[in-house]
N, CA, C and O of each residue as an XYZ file, in Angstrom:
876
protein
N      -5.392      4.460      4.872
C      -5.750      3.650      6.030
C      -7.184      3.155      5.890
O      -8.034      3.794      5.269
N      -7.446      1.853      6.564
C      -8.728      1.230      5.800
C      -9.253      1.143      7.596
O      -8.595      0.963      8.621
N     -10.800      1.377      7.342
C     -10.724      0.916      9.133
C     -12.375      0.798      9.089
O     -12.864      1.306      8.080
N     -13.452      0.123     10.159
C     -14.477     -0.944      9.889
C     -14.859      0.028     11.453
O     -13.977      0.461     12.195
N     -16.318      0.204     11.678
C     -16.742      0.646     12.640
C     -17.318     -0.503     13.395
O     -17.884     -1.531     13.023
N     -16.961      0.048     14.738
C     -17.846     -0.600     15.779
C     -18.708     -0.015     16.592
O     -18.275      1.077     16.962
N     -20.095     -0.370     17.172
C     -20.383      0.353     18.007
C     -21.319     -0.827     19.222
O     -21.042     -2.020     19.352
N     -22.535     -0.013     20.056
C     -23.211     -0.860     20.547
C     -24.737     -0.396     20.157
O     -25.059      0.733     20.526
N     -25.535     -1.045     19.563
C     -26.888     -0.170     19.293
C     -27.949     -0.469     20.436
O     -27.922     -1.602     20.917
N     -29.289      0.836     21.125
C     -29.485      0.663     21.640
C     -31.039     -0.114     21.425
O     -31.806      0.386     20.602
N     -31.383     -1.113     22.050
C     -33.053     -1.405     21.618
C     -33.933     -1.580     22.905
O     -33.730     -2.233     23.928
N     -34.969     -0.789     22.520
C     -35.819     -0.474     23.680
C     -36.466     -2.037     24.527
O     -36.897     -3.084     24.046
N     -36.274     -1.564     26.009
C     -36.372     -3.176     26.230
C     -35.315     -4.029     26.371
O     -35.644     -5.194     26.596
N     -34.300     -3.833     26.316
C     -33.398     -4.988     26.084
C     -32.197     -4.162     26.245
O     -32.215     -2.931     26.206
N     -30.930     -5.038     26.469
C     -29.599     -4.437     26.109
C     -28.759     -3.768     25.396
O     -28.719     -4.852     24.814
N     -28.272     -3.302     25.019
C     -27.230     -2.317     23.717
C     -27.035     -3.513     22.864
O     -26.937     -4.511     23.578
N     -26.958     -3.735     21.817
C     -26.370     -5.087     21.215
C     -25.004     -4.512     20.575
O     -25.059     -3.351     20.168
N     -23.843     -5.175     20.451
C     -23.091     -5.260     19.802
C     -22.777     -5.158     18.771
O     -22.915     -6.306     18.348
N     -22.277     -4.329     17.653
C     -22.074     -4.682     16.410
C     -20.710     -4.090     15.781
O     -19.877     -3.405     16.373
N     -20.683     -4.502     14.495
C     -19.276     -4.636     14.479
C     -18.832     -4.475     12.406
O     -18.362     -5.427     11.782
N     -19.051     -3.494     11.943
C     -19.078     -3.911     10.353
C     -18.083     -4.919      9.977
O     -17.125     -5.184     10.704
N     -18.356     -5.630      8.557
C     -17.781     -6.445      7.975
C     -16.599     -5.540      7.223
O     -15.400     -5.642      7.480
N     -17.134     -4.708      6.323
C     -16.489     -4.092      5.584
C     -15.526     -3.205      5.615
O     -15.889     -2.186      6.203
N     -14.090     -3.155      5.099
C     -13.158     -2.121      5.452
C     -13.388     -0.813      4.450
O     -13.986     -1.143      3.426
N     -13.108      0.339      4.506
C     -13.692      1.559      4.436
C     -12.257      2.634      4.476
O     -11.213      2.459      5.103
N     -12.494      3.340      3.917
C     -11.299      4.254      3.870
C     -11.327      4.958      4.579
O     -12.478      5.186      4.952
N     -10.280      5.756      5.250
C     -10.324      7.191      6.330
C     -11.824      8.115      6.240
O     -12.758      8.265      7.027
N     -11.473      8.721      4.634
C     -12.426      9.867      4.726
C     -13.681      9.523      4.642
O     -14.431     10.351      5.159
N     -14.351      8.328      4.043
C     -16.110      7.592      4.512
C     -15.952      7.172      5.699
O     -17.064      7.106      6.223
N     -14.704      6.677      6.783
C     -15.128      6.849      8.114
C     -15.837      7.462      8.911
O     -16.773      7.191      9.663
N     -14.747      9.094      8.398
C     -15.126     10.118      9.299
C     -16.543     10.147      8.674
O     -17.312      9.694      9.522
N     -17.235     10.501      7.508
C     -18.232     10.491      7.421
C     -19.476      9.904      8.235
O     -20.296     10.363      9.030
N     -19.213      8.658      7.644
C     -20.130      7.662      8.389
C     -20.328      7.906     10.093
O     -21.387      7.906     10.719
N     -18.686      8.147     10.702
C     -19.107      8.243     12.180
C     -19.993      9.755     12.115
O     -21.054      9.865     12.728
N     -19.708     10.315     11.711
C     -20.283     12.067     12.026
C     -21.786     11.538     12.572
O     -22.284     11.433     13.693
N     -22.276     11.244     11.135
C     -24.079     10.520     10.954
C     -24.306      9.581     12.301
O     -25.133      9.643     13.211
N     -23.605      9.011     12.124
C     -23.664      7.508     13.300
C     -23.429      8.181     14.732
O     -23.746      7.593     15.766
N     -22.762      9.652     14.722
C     -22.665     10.146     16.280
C     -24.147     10.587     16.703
O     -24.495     10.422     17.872
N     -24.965     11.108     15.825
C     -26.117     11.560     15.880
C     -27.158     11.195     15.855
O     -28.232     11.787     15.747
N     -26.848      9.983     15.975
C     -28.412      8.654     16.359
C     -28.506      8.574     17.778
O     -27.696      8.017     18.518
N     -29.233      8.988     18.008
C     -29.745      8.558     19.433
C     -29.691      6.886     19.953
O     -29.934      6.508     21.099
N     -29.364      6.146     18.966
C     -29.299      4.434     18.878
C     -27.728      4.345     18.817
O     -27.517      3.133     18.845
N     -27.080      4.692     18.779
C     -25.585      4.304     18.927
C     -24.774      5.117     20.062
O     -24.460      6.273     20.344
N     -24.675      4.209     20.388
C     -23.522      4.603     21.544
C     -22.153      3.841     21.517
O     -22.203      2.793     20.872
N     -20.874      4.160     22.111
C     -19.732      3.529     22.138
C     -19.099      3.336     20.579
O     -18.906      2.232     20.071
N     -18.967      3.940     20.273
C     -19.074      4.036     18.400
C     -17.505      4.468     18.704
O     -17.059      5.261     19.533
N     -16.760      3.551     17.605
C     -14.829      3.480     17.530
C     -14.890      2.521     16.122
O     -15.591      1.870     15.347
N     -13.452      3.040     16.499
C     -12.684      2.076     14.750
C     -11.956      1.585     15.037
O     -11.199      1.874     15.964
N     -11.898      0.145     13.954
C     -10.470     -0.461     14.766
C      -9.953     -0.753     12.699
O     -10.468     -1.352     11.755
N      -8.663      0.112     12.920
C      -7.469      0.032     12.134
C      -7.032     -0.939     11.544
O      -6.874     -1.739     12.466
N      -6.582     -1.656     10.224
C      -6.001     -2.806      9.788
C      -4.916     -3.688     10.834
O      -4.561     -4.855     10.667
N      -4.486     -2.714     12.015
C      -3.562     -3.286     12.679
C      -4.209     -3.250     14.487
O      -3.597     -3.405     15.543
N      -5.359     -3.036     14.270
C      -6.100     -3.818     15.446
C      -6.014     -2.784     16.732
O      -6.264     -3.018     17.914
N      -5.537     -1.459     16.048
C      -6.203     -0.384     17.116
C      -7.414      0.494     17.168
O      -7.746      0.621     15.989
N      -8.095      1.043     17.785
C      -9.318      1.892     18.064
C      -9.128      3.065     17.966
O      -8.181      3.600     18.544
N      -9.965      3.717     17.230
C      -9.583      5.292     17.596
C     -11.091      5.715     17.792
O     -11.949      5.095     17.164
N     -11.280      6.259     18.238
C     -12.650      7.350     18.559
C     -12.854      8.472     17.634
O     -11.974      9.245     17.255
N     -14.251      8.495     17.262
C     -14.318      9.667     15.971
C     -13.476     10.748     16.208
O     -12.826     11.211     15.271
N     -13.381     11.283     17.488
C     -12.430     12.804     17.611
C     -11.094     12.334     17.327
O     -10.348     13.019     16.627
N     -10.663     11.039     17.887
C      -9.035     10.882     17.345
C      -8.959     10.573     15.865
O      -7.840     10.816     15.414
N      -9.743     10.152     15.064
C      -9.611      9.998     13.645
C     -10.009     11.395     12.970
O      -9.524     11.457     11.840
N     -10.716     12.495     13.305
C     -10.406     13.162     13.130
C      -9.725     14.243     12.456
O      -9.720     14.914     11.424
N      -8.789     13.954     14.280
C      -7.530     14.716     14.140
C      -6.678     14.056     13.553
O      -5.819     14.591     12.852
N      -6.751     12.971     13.706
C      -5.362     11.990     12.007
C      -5.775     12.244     11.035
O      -4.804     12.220     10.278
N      -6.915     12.579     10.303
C      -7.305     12.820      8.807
C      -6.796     13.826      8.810
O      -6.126     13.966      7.787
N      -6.747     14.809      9.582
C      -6.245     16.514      9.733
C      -4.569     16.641      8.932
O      -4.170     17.312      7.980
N      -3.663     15.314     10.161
C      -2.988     14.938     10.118
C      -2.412     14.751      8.942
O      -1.727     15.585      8.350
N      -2.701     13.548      8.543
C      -2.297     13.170      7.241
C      -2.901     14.050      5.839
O      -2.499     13.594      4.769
N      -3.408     14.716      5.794
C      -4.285     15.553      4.674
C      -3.304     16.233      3.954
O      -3.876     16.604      2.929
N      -2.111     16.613      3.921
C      -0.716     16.442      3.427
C      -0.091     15.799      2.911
O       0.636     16.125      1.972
N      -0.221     14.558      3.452
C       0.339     13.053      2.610
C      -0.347     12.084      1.745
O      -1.546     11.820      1.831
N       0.362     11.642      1.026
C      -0.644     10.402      0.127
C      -1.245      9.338      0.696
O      -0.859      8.536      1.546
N      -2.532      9.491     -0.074
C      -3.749      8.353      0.666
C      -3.918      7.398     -0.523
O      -3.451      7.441     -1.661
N      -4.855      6.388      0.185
C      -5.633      5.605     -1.348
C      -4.110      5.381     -2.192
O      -4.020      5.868     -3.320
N      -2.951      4.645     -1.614
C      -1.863      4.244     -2.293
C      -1.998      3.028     -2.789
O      -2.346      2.113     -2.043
N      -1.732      2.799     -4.205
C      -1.436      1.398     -4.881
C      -0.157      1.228     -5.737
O      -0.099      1.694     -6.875
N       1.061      0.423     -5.058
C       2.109     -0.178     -6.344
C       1.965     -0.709     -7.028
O       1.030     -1.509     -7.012
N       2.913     -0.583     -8.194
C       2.830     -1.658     -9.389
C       4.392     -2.032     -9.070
O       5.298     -1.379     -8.552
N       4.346     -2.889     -9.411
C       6.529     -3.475     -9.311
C       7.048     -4.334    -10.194
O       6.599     -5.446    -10.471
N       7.761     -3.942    -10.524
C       8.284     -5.325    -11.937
C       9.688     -5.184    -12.324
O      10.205     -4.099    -12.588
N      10.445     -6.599    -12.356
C      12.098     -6.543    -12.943
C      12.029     -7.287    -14.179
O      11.290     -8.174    -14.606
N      12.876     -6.749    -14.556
C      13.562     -7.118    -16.150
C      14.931     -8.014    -15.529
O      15.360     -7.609    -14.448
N      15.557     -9.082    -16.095
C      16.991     -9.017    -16.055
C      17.244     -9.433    -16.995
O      16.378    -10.061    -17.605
N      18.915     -9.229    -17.696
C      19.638     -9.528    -18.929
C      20.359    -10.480    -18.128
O      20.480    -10.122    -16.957
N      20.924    -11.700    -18.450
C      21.957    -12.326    -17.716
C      23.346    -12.315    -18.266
O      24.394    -12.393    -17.624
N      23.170    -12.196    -19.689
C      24.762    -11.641    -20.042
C      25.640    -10.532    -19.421
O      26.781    -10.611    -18.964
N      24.667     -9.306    -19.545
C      25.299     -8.265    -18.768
C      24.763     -8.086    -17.613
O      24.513     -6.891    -17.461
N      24.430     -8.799    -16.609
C      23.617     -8.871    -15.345
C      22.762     -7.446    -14.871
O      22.388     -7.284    -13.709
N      22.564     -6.632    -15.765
C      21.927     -5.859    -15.421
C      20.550     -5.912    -15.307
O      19.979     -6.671    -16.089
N      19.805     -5.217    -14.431
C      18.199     -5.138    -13.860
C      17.292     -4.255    -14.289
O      17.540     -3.156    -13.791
N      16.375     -4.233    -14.969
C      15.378     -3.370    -15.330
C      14.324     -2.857    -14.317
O      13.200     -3.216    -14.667
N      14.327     -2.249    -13.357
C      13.464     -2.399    -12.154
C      11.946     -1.106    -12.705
O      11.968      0.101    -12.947
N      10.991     -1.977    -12.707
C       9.696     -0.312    -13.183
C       8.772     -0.713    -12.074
O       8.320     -1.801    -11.716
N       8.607      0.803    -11.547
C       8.138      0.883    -10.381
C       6.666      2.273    -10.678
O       6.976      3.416    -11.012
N       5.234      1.868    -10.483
C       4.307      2.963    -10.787
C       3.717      2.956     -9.556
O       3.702      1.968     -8.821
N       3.007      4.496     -9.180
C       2.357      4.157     -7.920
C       1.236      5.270     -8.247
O       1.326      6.295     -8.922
N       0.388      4.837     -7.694
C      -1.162      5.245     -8.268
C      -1.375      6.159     -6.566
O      -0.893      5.611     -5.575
N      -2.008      7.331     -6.431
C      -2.364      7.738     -4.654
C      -2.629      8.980     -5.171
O      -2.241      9.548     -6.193
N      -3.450      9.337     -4.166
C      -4.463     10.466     -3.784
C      -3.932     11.763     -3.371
O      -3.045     11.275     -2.671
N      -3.808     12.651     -3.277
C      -3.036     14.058     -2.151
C      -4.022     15.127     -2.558
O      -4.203     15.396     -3.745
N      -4.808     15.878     -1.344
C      -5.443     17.246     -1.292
C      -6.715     16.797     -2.504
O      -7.017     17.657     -3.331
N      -7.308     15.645     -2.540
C      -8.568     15.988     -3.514
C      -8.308     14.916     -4.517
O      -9.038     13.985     -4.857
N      -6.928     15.295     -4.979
C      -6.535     15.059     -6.266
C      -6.411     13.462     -6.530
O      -6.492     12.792     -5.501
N      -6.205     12.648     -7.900
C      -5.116     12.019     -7.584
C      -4.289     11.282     -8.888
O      -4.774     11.092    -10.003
N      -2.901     10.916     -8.439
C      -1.609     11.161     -9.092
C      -1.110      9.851     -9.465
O      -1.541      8.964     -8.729
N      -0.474      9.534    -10.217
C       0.512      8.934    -10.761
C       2.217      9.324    -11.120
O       2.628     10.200    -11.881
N       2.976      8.397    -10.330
C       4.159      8.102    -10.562
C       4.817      7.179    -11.173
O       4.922      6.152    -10.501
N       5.416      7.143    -12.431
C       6.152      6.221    -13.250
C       7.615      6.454    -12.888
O       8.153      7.478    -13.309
N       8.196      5.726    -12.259
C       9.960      5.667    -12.833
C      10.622      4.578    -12.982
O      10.071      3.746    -12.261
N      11.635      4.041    -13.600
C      12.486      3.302    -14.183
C      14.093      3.205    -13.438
O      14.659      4.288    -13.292
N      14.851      1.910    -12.956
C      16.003      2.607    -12.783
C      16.631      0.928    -12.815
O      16.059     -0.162    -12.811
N      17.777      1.248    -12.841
C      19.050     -0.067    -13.087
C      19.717     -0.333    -12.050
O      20.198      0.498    -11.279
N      19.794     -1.644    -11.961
C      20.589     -2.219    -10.618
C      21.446     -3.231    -11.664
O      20.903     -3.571    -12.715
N      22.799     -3.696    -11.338
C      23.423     -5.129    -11.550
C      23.787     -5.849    -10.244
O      24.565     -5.595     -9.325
N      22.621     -7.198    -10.608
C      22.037     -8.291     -9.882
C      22.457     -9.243    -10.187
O      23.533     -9.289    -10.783
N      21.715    -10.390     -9.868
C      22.009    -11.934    -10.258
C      21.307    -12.337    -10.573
O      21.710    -13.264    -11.276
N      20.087    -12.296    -10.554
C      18.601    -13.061    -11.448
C      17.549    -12.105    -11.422
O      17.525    -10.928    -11.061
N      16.827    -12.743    -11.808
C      15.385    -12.140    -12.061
C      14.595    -11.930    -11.069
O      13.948    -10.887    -10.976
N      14.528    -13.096    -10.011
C      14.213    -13.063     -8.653
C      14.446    -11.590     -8.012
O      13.559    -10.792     -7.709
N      16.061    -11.393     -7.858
C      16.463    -10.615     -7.390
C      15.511     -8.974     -7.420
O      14.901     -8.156     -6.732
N      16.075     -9.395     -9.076
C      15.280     -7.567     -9.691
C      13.929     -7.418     -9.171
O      13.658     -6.282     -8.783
N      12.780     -8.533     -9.047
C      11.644     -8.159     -8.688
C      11.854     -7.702     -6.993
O      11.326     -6.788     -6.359
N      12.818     -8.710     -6.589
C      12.931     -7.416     -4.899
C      13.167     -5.921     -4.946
O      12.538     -4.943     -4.542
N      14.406     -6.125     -5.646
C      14.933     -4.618     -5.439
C      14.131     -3.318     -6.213
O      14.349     -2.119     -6.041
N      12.793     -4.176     -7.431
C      12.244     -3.063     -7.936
C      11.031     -2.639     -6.894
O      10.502     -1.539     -6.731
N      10.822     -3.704     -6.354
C       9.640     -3.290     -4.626
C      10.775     -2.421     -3.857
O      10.681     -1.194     -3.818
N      11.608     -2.958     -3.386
C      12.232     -2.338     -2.758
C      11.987     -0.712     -2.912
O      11.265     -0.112     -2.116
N      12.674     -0.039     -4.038
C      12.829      0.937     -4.794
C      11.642      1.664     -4.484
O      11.613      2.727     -3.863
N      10.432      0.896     -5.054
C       9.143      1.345     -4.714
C       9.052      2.278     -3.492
O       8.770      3.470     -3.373
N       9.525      0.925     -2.288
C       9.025      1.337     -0.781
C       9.768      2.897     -0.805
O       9.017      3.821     -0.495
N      10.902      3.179     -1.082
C      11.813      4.585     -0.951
C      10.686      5.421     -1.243
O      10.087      5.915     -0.288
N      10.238      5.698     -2.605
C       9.807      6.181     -3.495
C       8.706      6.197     -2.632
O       8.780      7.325     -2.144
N       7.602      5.575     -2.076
C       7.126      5.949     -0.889
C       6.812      7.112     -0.027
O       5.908      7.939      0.083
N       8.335      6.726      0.733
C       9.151      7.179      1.868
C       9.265      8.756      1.421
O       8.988      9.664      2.204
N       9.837      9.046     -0.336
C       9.911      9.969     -0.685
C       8.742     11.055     -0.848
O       8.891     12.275     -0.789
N       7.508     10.331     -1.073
C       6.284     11.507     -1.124
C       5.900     11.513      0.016
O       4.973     12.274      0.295
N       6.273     10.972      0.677
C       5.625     11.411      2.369
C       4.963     10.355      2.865
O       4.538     10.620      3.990
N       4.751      9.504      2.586
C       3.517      8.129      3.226
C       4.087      7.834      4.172
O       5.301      7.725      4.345
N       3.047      7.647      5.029
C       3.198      7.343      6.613
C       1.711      6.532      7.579
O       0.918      7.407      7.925
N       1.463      5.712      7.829
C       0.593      5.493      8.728
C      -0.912      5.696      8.032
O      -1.957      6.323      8.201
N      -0.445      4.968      7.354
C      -1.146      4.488      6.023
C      -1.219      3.253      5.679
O      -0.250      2.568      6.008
N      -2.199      2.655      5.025
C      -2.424      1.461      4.398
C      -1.865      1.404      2.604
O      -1.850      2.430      1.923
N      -1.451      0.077      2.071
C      -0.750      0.104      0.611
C      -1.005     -0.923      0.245
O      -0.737     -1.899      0.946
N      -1.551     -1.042     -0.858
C      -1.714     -2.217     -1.884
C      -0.359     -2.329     -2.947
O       0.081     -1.457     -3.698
N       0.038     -3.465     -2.766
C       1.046     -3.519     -3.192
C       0.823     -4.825     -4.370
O       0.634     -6.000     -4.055
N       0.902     -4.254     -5.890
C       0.884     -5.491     -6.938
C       1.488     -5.929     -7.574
O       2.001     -4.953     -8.122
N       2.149     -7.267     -8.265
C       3.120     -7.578     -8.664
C       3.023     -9.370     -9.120
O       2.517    -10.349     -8.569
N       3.615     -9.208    -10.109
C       3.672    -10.899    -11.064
C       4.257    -11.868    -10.691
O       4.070    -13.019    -11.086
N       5.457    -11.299     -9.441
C       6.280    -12.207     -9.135
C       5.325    -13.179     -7.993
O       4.799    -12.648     -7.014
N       5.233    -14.261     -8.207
C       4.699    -15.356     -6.787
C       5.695    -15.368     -5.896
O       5.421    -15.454     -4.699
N       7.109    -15.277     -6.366
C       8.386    -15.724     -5.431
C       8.138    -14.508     -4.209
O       7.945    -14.898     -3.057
N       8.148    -13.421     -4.431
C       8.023    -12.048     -4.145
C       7.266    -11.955     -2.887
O       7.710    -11.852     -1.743
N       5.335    -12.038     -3.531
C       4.321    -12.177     -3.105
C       5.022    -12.741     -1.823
O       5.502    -12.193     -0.831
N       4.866    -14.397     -2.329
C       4.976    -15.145     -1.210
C       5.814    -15.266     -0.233
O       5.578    -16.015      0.715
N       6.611    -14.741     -0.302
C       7.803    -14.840      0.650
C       7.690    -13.345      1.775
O       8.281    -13.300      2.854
N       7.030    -12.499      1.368
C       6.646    -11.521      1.781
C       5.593    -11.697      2.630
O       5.730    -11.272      3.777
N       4.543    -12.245      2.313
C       3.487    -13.059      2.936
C       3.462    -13.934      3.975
O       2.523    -14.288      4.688
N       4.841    -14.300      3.973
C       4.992    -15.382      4.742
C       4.225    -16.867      4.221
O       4.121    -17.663      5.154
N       3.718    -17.331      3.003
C       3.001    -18.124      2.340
C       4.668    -19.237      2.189
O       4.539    -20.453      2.328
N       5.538    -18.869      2.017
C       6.564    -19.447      1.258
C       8.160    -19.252      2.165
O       8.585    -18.120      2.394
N       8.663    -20.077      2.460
C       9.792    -19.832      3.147
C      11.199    -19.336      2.233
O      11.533    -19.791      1.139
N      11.834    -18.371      2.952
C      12.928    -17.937      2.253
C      14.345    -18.727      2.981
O      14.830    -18.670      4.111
N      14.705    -19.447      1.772
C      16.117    -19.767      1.880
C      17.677    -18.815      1.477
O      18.706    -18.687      2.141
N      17.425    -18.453      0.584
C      17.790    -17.701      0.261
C      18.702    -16.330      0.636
O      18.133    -15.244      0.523
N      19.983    -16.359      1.039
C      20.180    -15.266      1.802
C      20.162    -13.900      1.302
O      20.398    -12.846      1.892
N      19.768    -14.178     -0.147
C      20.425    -12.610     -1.375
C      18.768    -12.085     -0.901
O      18.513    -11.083     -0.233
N      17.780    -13.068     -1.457
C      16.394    -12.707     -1.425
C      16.075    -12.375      0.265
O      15.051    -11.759      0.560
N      16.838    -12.741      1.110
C      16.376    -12.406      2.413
C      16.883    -11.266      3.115
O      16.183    -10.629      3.903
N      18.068    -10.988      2.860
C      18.474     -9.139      2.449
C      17.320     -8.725      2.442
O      16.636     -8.505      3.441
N      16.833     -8.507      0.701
C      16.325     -8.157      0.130
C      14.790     -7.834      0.849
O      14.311     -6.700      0.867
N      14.140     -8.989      1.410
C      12.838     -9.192      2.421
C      12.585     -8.650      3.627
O      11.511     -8.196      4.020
N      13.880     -8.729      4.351
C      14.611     -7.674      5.847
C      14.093     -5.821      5.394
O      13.242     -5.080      5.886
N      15.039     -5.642      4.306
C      15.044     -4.751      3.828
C      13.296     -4.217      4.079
O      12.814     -3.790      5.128
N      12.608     -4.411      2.764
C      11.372     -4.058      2.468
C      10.614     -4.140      3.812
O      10.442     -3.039      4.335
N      10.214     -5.002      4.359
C       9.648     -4.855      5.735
C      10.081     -4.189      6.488
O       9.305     -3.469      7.116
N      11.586     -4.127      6.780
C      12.269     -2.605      7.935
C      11.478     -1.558      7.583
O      10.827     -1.029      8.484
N      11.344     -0.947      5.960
C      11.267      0.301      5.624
C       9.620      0.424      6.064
O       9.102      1.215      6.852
N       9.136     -0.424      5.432
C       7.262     -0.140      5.850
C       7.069     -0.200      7.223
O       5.955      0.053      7.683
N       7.914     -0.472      7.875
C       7.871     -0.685      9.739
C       8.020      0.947      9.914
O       7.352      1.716     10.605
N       8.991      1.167      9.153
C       9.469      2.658      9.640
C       8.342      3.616      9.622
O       8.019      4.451     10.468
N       7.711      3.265      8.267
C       6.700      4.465      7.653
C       5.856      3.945      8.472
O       5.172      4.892      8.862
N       5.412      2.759      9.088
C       4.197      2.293      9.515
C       3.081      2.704      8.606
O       2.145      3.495      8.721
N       3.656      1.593      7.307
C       2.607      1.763      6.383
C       2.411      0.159      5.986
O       3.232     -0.610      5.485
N       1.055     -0.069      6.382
C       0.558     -1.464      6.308
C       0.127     -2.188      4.951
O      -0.781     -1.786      4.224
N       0.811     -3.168      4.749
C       0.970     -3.818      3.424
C      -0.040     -4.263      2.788
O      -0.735     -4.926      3.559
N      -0.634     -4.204      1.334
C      -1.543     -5.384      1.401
C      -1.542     -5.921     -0.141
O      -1.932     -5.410     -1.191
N      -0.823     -7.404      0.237
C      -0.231     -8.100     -0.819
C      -1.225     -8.796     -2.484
O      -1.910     -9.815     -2.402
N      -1.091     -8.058     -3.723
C      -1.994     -8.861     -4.624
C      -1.160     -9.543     -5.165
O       0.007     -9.160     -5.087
N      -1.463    -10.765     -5.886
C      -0.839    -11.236     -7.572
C      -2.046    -10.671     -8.299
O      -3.257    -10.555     -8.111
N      -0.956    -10.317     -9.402
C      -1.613     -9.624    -10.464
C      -0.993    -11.005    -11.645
O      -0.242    -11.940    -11.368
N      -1.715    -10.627    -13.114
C      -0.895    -10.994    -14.161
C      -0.002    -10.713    -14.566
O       0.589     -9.803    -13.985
N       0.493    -11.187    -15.530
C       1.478    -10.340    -16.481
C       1.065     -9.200    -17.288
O       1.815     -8.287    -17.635
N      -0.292     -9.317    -17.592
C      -0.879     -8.722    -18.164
C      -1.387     -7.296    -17.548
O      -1.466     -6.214    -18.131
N      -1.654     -7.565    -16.415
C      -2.134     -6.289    -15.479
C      -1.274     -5.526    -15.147
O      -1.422     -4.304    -15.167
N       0.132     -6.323    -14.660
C       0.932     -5.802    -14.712
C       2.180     -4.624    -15.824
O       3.197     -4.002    -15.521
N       1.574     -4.756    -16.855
C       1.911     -4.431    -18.301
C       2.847     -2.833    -18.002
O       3.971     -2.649    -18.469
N       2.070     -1.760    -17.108
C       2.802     -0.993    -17.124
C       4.059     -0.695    -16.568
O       4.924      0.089    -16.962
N       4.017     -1.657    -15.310
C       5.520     -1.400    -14.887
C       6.598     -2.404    -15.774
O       7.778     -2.128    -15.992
N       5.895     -3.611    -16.216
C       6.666     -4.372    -16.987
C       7.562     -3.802    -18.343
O       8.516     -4.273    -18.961
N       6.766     -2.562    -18.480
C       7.313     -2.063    -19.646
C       8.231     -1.202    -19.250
O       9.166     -1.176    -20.050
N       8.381     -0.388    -18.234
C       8.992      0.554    -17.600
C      10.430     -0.379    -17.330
O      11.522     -0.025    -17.775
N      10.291     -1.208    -16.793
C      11.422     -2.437    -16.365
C      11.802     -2.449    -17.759
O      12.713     -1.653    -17.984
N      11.336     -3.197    -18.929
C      12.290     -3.881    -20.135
C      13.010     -2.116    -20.805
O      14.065     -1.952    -21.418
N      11.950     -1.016    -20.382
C      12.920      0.043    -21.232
C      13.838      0.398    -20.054
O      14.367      1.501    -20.193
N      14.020      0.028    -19.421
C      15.864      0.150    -18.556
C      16.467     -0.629    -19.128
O      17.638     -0.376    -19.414
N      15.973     -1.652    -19.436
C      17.717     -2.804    -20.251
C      17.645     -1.681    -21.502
O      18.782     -1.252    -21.699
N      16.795     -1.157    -22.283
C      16.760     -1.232    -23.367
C      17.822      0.736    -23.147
O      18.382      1.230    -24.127
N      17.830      1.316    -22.008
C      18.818      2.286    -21.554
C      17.693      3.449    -21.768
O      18.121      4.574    -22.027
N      16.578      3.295    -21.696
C      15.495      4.603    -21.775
C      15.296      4.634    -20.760
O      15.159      3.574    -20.148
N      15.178      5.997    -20.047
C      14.917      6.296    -18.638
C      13.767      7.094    -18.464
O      13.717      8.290    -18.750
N      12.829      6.416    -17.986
C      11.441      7.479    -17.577
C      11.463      7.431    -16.228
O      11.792      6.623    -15.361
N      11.007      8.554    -16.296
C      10.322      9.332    -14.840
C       9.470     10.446    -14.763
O       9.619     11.513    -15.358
N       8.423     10.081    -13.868
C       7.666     11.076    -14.309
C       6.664     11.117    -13.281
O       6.543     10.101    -12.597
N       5.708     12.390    -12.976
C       4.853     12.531    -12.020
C       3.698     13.612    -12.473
O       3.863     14.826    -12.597
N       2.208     12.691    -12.738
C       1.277     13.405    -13.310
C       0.048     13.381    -12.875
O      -0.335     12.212    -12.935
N      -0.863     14.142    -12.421
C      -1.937     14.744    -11.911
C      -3.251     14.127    -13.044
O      -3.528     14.740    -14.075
N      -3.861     13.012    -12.687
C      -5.088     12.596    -13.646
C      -6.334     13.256    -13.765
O      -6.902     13.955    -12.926
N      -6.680     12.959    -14.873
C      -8.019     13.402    -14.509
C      -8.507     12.569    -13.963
O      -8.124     11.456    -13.601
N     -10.144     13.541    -13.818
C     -11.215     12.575    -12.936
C     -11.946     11.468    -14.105
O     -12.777     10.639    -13.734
């Protein structure tokens, strides 16, 4: 969760002024920052307001860091499809980079769908993603989500209109599930190039190699 402090500062002589940071900031330099910032005698009315435009007060953020200190933080996807069109099968590689207790982790897995294009596979390998998610626990949380496809991106974005009824499944889908987790999206294009690791994860499913895997990095 990314979230920007507000407060009112006080100046002798004059009114509280208003202020308001530019910068978004992660949970745990929140709490930080507010701790320091409670203890100025110059700030008063001091809150956060959330990627999705709510406030919490240092004691309620808090108790949500408390909260969530169990679940994965600092989440980033990678997403990428393969398709064969002879045998319509889908290469879907899905990596997700996030934080838990200190640490933080990497997830690689690979898996096969039979689709209809290429389009398709890059939904259903986000898709897949979002589960995979769902599965380590993320919740009420913020997610960077990266990926080569523009069709994808944009239609997700709302940048690009979907005609499409296979791809709009597909769009229903992914947004229901992050509604559920109330985990707030946040859309990159990447290259092909940046993208390299899930891309590879995707072509070794056509190729019938199956990875999966979950590993603890170093620092």
């Amino acid at each position: 969760m990314k979230l920007r402090a507000g407060m009112k500062i006080k100046i002798k002589g004059s009114s509280p002024i208003p202020f308001t940071a530019d910068e978004w900031i992660e949970m745990k330099e929140a709490v930080a920052a507010g701790r320091q910032l409670s203890q100025s005698p110059y700030v008063t009315e001091l809150e956060f307001e959330d990627e999705k435009g709510s406030f919490w007060t240092l004691k309620e953020l808090e108790k949500l860091k408390e909260e969530l200190a169990a679940e994965p933080d600092e989440i980033t996807v990678y997403f990428d499809g393969s398709y064969d069109k002879e045998s319509q099968l889908a290469g879907l590689g899905i990596v997700i980079y996030y934080s838990l207790g200190g640490d933080r982790y990497r997830l690689r897995k690979n898996k096969s769908f039979r689709l209809t294009t290429n389009n398709e596979a890059e939904y259903a390998a986000l898709s897949e993603a979002v589960k995979e998610l769902r599965d380590l626990g993320a919740s009420r949380n913020s997610v960077v989500i990266k990926g080569d496809s523009l069709v994808v991106l944009n239609q997700l974005e709302g940048n690009w209109p979907c005609y499409d009824p296979v791809h709009s499944k597909w769009l229903d889908r992914i947004e229901s599930e992050l509604q559920k987790l109330k985990l707030t999206p946040t859309y990159i294009q990447i290259s092909r190039k940046d993208n390299k690791e899930a891309d590879q994860l995707a072509k070794k499913m056509l190729e019938h190699t199956i990875v999966e895997s979950q590993i603890k990095l170093d620092e």
